[in-house]
Legacy VTK file of the C-alpha trace (Angstrom):
# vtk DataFile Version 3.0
C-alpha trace
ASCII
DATASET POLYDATA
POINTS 207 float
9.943 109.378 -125.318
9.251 106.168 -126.642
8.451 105.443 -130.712
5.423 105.378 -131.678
4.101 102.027 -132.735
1.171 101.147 -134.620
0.179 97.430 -135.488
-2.213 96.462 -138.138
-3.501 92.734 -138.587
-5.862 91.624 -141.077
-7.482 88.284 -141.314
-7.825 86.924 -144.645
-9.297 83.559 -145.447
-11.261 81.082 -142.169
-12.505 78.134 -142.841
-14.653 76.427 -140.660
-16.219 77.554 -137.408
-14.297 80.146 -135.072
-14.579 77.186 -132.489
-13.543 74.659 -133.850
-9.920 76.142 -135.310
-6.832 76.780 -132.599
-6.445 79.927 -131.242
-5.368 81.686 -134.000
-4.971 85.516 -132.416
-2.803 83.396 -129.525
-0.163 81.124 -131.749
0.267 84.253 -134.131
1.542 86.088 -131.326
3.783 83.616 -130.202
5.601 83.048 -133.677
5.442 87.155 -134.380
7.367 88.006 -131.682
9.522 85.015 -131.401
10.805 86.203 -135.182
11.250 89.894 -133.793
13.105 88.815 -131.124
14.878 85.755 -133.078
13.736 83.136 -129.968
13.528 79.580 -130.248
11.843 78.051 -127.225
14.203 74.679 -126.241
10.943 72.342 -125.072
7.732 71.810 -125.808
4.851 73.375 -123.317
1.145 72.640 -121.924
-1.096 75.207 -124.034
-4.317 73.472 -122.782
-5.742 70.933 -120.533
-9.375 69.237 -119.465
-9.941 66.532 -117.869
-13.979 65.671 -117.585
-15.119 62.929 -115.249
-18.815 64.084 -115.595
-20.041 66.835 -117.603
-23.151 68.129 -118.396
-22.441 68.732 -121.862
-21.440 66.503 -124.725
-19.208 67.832 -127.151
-17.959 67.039 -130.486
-14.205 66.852 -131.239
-14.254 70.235 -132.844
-15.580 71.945 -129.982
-19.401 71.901 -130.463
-22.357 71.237 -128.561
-23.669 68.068 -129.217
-26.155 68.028 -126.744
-27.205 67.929 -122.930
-26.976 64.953 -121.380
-30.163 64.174 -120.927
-31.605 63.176 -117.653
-35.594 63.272 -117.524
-37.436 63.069 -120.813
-40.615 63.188 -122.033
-42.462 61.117 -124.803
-42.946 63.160 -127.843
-46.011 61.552 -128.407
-47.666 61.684 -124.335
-46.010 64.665 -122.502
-46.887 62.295 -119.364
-44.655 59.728 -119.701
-41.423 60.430 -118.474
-38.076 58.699 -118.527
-34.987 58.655 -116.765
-32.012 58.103 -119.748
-28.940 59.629 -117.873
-27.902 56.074 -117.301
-27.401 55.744 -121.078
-25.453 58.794 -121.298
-23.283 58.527 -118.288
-19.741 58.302 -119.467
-17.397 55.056 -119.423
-14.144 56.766 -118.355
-12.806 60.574 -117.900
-12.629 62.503 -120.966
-8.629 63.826 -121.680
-8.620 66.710 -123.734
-4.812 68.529 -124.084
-2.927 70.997 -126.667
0.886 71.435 -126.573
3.037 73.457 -128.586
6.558 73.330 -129.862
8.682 76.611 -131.291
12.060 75.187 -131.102
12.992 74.263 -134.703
13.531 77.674 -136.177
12.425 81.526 -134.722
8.631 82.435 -135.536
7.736 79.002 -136.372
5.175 77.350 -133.790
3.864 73.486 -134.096
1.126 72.531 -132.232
-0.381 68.809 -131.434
-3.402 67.612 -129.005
-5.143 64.877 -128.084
-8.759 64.019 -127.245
-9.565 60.813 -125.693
-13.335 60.674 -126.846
-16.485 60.010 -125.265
-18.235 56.489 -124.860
-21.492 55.560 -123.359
-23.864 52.994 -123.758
-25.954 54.924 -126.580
-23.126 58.052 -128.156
-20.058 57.804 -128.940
-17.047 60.177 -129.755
-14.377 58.802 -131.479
-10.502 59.824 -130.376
-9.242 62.658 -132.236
-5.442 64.481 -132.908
-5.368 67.893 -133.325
-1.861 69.508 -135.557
-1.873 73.266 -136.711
1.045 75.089 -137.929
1.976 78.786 -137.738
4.919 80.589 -139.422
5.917 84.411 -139.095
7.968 85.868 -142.340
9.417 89.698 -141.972
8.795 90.429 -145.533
10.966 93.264 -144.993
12.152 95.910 -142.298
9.062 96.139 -139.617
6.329 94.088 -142.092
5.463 90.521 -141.277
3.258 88.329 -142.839
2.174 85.189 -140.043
0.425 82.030 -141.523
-1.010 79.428 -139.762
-3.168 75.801 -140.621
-4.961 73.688 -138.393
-7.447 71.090 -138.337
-8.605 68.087 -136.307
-8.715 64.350 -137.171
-11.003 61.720 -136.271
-14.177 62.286 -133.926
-16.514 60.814 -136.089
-19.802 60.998 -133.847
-22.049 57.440 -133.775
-25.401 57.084 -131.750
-27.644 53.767 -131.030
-31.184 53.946 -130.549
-33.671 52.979 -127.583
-36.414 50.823 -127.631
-39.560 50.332 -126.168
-41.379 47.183 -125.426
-42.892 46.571 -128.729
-39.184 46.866 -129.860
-39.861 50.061 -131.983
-36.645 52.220 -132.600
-36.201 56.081 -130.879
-33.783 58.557 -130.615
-33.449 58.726 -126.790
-32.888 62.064 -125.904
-36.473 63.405 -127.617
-38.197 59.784 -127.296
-38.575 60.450 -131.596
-38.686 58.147 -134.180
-35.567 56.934 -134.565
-36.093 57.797 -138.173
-36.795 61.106 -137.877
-34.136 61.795 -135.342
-31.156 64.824 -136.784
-27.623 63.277 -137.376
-24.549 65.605 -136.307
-22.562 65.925 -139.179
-19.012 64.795 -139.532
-17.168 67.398 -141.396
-13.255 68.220 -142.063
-12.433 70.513 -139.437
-9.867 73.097 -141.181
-8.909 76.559 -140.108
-6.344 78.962 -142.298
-5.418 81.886 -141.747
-3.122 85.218 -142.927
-2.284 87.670 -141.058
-0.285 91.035 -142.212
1.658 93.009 -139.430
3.153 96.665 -140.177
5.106 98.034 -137.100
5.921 101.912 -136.715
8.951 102.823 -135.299
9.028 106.866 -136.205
10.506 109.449 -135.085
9.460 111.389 -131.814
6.135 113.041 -132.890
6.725 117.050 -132.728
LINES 1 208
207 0 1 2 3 4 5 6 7 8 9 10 11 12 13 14 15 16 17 18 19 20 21 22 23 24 25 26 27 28 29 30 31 32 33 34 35 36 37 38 39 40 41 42 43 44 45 46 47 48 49 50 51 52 53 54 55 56 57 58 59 60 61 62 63 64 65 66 67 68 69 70 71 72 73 74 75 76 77 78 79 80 81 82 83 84 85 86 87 88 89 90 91 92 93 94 95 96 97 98 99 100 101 102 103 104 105 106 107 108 109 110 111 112 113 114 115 116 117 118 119 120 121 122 123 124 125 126 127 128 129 130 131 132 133 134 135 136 137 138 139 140 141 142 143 144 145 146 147 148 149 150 151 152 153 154 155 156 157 158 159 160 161 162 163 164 165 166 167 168 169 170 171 172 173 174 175 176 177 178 179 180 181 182 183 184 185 186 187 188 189 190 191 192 193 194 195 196 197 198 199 200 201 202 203 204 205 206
């Protein structure tokens, strides 16, 4: 019969959104059992790929939902007036998102790098942004590993101009708002850590 296994993980410390780090349960797998099995992977390889020529969605460089691109709206102020805006939101050029990943330097150690290409119209723009995370698997000692990873994206500041109507008074487009009153995204440091311990069980045949 085979051992018996048993694998415990714990996640210690996140920062920032679940979304917006790497895939952390993914690259700690790679580096865990590429230091079990002492493998070094020769060249880098394709983790991740998009390529958007027209979405529906508009999203930040960290992964969220800025908004909908919005088509028809309505004036906040007389539900009857409605306005086509897609043309304002319609993208310049393709959007290139991509994540590779290198393990080739030393066994359970995983680099990873991406690139986003941004997203420009003629009223919101994202800016570029690189993506780098680390991960690193230890064997503190026969059958116990401790994996530790960092990642974190840079650039992608968000900007928006405003509409206007023929009395030259400022709105946000997508609600037809005051341009005053309108909510800005936030542009935060988007970090990720985290620690995970691994305890595999080889035993004896259970009697």
């Amino acid at each position: 019969m085979r051992a018996a296994r048993c694998v415990l993980a714990a996640a210690l410390c996140a920062i920032a959104l679940p979304a917006a780090a790497d895939d952390w349960q993914q690259v700690a797998g790679y580096a865990l059992a590429a230091k079990r099995l002492n493998l070094k992977v020769a060249w880098p390889w394709l983790a991740e790929m998009e390529v958007a020529t027209d979405p529906h969605t508009i999203h930040a460089a960290d992964g969220r939902q800025l908004m909908r691109r919005p088509q028809m709206v309505a004036s906040g102020y007389d539900s009857s007036a409605r306005y086509d805006l897609s043309r304002f939101y319609r993208p310049n050029a393709p959007r290139l998102r991509f994540k590779m990943r290198y393990a080739g330097r030393r066994s359970g150690e995983v680099i990873s790098f991406g690139l986003d290409t941004g997203y420009a119209a003629r009223k919101i723009t994202v800016r570029p942004a690189l993506f780098l995370g680390y991960a690193r698997a230890f064997e503190v000692r026969k059958n116990f590993y401790l994996t530790a990873g960092l990642s974190g994206t840079i650039g992608g500041r968000v900007s928006e101009k405003a509409c206007y109507d023929s009395y030259d008074r400022a709105y946000y487009c997508p609600t037809l708002t005051a341009w005053r009153d309108r909510r800005r995204p936030p542009h935060r440091a988007d970090l990720h850590s985290s620690l995970v311990f691994t305890w595999i069980l080889d035993g004896a045949n259970p009697r």
